[in-house]
TORKOL-4160 file (C-alpha; in steps of 0.2 Angstrom, whole numbers, padded with zeros to 4 digits, m for minus):
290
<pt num="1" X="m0301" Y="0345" Z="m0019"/>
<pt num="2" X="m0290" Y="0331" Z="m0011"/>
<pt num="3" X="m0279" Y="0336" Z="0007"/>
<pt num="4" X="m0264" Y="0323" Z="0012"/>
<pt num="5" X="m0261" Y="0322" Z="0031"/>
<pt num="6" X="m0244" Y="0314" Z="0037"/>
<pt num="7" X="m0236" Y="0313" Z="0054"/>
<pt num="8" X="m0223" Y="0327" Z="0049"/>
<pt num="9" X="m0239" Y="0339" Z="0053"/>
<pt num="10" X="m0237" Y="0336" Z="0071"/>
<pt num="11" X="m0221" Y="0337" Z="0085"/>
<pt num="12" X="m0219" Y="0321" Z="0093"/>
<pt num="13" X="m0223" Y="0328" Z="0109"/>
<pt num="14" X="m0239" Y="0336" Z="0102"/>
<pt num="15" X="m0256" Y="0330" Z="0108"/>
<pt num="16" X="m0264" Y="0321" Z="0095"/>
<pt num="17" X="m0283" Y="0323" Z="0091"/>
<pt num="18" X="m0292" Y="0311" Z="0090"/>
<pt num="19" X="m0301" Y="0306" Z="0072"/>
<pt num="20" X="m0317" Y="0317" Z="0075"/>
<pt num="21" X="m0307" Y="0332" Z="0081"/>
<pt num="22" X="m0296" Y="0330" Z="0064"/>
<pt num="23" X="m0313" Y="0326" Z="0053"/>
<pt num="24" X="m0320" Y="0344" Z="0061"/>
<pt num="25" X="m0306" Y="0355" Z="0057"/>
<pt num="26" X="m0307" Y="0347" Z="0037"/>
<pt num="27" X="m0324" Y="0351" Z="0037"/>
<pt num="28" X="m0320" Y="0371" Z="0042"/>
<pt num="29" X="m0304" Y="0370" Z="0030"/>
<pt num="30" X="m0315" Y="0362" Z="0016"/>
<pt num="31" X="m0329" Y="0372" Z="0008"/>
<pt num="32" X="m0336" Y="0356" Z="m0001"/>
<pt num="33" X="m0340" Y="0347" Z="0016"/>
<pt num="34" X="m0328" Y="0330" Z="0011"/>
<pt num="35" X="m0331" Y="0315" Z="0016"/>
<pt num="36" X="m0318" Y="0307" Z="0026"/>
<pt num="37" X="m0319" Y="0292" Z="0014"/>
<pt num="38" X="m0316" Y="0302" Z="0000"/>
<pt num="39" X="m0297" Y="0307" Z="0009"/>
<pt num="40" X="m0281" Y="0300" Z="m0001"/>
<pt num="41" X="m0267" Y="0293" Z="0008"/>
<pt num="42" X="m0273" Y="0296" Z="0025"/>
<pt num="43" X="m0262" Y="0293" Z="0041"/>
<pt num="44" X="m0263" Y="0280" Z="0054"/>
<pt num="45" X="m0269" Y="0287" Z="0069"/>
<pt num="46" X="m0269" Y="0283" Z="0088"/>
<pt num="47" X="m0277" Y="0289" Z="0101"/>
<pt num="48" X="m0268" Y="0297" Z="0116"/>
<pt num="49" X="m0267" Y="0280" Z="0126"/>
<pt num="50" X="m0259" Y="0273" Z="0112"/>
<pt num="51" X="m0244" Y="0284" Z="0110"/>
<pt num="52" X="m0230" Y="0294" Z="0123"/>
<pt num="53" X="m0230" Y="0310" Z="0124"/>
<pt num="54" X="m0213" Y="0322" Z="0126"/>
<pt num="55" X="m0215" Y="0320" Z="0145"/>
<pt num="56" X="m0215" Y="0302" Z="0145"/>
<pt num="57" X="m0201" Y="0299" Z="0132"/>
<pt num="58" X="m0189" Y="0311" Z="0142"/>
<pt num="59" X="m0192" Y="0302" Z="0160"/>
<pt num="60" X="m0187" Y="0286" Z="0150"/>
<pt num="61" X="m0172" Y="0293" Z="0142"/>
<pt num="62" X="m0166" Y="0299" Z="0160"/>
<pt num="63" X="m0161" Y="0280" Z="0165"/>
<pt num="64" X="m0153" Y="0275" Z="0147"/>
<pt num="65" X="m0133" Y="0278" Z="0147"/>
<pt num="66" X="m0126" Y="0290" Z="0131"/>
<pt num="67" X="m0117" Y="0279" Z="0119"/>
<pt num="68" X="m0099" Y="0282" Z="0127"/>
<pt num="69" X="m0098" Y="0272" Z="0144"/>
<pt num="70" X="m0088" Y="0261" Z="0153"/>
<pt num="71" X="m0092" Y="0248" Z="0166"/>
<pt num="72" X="m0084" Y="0239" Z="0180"/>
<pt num="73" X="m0082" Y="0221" Z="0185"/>
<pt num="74" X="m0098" Y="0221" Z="0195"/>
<pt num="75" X="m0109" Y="0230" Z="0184"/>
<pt num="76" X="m0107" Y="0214" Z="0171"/>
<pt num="77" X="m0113" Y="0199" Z="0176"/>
<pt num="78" X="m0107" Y="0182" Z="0177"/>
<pt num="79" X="m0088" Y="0191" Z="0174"/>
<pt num="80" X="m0082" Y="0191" Z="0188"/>
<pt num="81" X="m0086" Y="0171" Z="0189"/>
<pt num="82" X="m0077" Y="0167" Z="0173"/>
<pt num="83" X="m0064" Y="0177" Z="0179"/>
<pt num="84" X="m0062" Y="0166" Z="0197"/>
<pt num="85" X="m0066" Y="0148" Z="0185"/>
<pt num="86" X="m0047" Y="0151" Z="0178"/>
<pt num="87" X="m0029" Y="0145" Z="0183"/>
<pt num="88" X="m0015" Y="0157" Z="0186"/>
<pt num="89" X="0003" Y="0156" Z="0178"/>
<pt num="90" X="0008" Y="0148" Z="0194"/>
<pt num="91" X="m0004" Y="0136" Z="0195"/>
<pt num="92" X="m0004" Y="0130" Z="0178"/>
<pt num="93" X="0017" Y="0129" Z="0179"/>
<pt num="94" X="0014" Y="0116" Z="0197"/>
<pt num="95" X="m0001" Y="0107" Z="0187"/>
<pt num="96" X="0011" Y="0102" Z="0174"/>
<pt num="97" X="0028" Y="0098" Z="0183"/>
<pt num="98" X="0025" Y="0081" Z="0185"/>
<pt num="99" X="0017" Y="0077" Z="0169"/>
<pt num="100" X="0026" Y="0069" Z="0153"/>
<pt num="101" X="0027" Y="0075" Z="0135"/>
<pt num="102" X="0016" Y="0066" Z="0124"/>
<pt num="103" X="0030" Y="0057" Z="0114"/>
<pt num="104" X="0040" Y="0046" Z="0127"/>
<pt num="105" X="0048" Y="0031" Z="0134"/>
<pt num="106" X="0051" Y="0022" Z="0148"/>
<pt num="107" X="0062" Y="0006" Z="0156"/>
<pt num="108" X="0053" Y="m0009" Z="0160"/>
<pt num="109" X="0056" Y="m0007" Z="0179"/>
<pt num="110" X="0042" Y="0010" Z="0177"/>
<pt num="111" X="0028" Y="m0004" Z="0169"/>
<pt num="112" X="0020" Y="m0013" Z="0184"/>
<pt num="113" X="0021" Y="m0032" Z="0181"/>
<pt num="114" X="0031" Y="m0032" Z="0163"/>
<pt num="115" X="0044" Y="m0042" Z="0168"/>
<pt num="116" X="0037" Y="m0056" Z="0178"/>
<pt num="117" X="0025" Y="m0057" Z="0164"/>
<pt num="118" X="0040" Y="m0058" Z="0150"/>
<pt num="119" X="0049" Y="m0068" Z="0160"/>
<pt num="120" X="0033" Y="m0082" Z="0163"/>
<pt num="121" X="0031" Y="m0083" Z="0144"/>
<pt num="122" X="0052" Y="m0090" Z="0145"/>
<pt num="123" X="0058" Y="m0074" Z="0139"/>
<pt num="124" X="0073" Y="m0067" Z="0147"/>
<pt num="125" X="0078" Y="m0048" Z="0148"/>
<pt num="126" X="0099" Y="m0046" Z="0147"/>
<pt num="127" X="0110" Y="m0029" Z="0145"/>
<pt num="128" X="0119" Y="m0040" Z="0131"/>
<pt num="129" X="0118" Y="m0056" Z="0125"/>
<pt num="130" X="0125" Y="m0072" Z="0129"/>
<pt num="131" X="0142" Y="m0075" Z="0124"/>
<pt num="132" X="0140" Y="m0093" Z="0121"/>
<pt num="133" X="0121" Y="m0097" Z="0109"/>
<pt num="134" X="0108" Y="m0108" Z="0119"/>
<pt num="135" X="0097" Y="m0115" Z="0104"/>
<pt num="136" X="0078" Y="m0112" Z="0108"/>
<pt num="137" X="0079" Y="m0096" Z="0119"/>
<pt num="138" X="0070" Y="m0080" Z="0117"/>
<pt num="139" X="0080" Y="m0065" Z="0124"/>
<pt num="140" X="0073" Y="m0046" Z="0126"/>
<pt num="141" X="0090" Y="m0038" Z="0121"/>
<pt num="142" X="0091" Y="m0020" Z="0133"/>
<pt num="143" X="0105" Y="m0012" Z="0135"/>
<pt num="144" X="0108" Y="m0003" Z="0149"/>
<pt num="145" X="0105" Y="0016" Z="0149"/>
<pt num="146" X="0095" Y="0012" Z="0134"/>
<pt num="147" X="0076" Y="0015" Z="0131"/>
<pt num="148" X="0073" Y="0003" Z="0118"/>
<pt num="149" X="0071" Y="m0018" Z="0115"/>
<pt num="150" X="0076" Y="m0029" Z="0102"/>
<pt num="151" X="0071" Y="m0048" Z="0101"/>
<pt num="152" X="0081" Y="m0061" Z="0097"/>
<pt num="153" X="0079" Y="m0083" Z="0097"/>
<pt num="154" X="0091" Y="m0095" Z="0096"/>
<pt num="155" X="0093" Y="m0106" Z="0080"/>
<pt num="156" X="0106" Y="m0114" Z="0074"/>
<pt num="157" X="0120" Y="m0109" Z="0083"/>
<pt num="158" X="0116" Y="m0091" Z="0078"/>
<pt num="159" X="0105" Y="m0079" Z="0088"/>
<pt num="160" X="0091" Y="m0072" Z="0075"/>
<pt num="161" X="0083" Y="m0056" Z="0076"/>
<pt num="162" X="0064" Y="m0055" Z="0076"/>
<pt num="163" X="0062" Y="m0040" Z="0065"/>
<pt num="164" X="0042" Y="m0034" Z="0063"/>
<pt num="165" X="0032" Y="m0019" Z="0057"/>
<pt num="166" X="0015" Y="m0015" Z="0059"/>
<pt num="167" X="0001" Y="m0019" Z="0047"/>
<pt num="168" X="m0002" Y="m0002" Z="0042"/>
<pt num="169" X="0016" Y="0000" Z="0040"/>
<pt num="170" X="0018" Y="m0016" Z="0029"/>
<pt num="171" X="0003" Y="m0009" Z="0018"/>
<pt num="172" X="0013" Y="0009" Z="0017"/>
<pt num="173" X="0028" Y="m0001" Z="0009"/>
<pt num="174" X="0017" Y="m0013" Z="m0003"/>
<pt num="175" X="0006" Y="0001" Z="m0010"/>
<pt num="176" X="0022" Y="0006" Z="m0021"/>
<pt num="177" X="0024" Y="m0007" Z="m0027"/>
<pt num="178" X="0021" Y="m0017" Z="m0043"/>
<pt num="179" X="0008" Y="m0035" Z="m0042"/>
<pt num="180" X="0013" Y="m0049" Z="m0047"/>
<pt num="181" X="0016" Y="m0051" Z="m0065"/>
<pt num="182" X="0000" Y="m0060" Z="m0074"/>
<pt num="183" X="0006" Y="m0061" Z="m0091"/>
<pt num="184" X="0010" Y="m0072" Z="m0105"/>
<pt num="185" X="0026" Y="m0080" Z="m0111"/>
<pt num="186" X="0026" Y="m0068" Z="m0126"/>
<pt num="187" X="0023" Y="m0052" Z="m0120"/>
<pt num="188" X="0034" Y="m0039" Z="m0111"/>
<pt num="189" X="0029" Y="m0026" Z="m0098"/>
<pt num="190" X="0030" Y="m0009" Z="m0104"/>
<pt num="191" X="0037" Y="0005" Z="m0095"/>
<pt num="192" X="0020" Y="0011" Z="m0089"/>
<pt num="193" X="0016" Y="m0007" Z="m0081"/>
<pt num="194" X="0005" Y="m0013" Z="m0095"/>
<pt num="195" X="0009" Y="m0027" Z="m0108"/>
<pt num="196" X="0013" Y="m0029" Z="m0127"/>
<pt num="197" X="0016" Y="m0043" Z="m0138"/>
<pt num="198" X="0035" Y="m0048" Z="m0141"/>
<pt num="199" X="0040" Y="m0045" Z="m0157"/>
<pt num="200" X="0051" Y="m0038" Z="m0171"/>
<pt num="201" X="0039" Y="m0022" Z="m0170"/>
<pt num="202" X="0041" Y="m0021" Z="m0151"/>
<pt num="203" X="0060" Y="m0022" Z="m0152"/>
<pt num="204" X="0062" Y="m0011" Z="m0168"/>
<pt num="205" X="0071" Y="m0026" Z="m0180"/>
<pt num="206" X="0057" Y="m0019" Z="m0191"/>
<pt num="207" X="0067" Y="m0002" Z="m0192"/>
<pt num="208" X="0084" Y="m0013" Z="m0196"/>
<pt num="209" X="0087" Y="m0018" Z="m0213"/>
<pt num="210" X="0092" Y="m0036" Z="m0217"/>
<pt num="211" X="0110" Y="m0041" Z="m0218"/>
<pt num="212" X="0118" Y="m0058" Z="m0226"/>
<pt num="213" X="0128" Y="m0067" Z="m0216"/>
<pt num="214" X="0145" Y="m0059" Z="m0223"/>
<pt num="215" X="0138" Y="m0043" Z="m0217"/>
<pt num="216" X="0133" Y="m0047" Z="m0201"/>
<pt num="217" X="0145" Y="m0038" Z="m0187"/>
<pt num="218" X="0155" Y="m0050" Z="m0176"/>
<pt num="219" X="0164" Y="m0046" Z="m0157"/>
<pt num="220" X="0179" Y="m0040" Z="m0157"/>
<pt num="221" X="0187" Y="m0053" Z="m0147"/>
<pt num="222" X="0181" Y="m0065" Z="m0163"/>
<pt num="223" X="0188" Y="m0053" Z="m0176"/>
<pt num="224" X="0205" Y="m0055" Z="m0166"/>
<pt num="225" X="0206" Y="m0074" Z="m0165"/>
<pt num="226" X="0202" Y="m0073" Z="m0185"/>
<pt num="227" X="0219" Y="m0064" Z="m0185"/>
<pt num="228" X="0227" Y="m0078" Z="m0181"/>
<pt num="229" X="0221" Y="m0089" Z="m0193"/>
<pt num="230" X="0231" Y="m0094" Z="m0209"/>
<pt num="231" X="0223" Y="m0090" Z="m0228"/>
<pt num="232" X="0215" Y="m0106" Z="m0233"/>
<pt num="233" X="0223" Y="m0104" Z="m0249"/>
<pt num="234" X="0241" Y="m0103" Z="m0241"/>
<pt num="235" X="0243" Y="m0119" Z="m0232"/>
<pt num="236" X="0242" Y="m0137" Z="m0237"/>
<pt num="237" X="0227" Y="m0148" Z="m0232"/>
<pt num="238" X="0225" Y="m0166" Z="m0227"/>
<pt num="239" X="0216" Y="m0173" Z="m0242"/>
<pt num="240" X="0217" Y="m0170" Z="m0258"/>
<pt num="241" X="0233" Y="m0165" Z="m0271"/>
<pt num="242" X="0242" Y="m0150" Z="m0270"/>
<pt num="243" X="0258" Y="m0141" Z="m0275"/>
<pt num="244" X="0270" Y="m0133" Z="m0266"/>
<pt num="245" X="0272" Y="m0118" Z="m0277"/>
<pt num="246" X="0287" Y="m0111" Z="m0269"/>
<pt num="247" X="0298" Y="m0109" Z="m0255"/>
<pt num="248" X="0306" Y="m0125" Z="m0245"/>
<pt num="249" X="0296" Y="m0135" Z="m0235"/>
<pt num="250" X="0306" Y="m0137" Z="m0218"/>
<pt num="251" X="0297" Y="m0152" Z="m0206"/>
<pt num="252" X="0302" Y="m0148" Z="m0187"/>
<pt num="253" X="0298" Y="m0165" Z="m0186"/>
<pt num="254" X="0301" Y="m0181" Z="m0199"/>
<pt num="255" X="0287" Y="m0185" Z="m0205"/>
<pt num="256" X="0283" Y="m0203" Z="m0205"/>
<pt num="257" X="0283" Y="m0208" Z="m0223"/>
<pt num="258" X="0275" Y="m0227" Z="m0232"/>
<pt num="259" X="0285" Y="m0239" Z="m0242"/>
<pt num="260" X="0285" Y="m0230" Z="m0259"/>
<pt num="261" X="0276" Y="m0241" Z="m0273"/>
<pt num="262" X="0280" Y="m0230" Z="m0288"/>
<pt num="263" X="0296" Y="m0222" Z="m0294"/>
<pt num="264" X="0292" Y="m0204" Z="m0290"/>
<pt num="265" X="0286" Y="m0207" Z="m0273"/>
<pt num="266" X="0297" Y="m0203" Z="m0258"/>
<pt num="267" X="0305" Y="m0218" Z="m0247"/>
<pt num="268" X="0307" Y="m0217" Z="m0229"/>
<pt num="269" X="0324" Y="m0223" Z="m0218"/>
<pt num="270" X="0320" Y="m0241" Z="m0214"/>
<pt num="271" X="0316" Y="m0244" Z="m0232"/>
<pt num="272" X="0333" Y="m0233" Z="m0240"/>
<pt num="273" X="0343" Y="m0244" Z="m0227"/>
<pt num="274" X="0337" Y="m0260" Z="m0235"/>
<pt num="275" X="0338" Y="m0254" Z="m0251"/>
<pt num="276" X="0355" Y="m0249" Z="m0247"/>
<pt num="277" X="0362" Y="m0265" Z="m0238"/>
<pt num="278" X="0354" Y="m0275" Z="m0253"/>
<pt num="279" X="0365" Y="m0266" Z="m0265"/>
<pt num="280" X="0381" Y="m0269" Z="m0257"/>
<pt num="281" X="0378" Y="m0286" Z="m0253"/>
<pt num="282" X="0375" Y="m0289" Z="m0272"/>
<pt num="283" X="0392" Y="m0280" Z="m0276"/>
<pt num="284" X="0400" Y="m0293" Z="m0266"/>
<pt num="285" X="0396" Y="m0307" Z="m0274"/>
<pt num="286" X="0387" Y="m0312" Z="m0262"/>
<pt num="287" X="0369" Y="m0325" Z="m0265"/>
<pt num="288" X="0356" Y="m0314" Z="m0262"/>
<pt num="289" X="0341" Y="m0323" Z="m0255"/>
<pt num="290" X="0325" Y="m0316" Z="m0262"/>
């Protein structure tokens, strides 16, 4: 015969025996005398010292506050304090009347010392420059009203603008930018920056069939000018015999013409005019002198 025990036996605000009291009424519920060893699951108990009883538990419930409350000011502490260690609207708006934006310029005049010391180191600070050029100045170029400087030097005749950016700046711009080209004479760069080898594959001639040079297209202003050239087989050349097939051959100019040696070759004036005085000199009866 087993008996189980637990704290549900009991009302919280029930005095608890003690283990012997508990042991003595087993013994009278239990005709087999058990041993107290010989109990399963048996509770852990106190003695009255140990635990509150209802008395007890209700006086300390009587200072705790319900779960709804509210509190003032006072009753939290340290609030108040932060409360005083803050600026008011008013306060804040006079605080920052006098301050400046974070972003913002001002005129030489409101930086203590910047022109004396500009002007020690031979620069000089005008509204406008110079109408006639000094050679080896240095001018701080302000115009009035403005907020901003530009530098210029005199050289040559000219005023020259010292133009500069920042480091940071100048590495910005370079980043883009391609290196220097390290390649050899017969390689190309390729559109991704890398290199190949110049030739008929990298151009596509291997693609193109081969033509002869009859074949081979020429510009149009070429094709006109051969427009304008004769057949060869329609004019007369220099060297060489040829035969006028046709037509009459008109000079523009007479043609300068050497004494003919051979019946069928022509004659020019000078010799026809000799020919010709000859003849009638011999009809005359006249010695001819040979």
């Amino acid at each position: 015969m087993g008996l189980i025990v637990s704290f549900g036996d009991y009302g919280v605000g029930d005095i608890v025996q003690d283990a012997q009291e508990l042991y003595d009424l087993l013994l009278d519920l239990c005709q087999d005398q058990l041993d107290w060893a010989n109990i399963l699951n048996k509770p852990e108990l106190y003695t009255k010292s140990e635990v509150y009883n209802r008395t007890e538990i209700d006086e300390m419930l009587e200072d705790l506050d319900p779960g709804a409350h509210t509190h003032t000011i006072a009753d939290v502490v340290g609030l108040q304090d932060a409360l005083d260690d803050r600026y008011t609207k008013e306060e804040s708006d006079s605080l920052l009347s006098d301050k400046s934006d974070v972003g913002h310029t001002h005129p030489t005049s409101d930086i203590e010392g910047l022109d004396d010391a500009i002007a020690a180191l031979g620069v000089q600070i005008v509204e406008e420059l110079p109408a006639t050029v000094e050679n080896g100045r240095v001018y701080m170029l302000h115009p009035a009203g403005s907020t901003r400087f530009s530098s210029f030097i005199t050289a040559g005749g000219a005023y020259v603008p010292l133009d500069a950016v920042t480091y940071s700046a100048m590495a910005t711009a370079l980043a883009s930018k391609q290196d220097k080209l390290t390649g050899t004479a017969t390689q190309y760069v390729k559109g991704d920056g890398t290199y190949g080898e110049m030739n008929k594959a990298a151009v596509g001639l291997a693609n193109v069939a081969n033509l002869t040079p009859a074949g081979m297209p020429i510009s149009d202003a070429a094709a006109a000018a051969l427009l304008l050239k004769a057949n060869d087989a329609s004019v007369l050349h220099k060297t060489g015999n040829e035969t006028k097939s046709s037509g009459v051959l008109t000079f523009a100019v007479s043609p300068i013409v050497p004494i003919p040696t051979n019946s069928d070759e022509a004659a020019n004036k000078g010799y026809v005019d000799q020919a010709v005085g000859e003849s009638n000199l011999w009809n005359a009866g006249d010695p001819v002198e040979w």
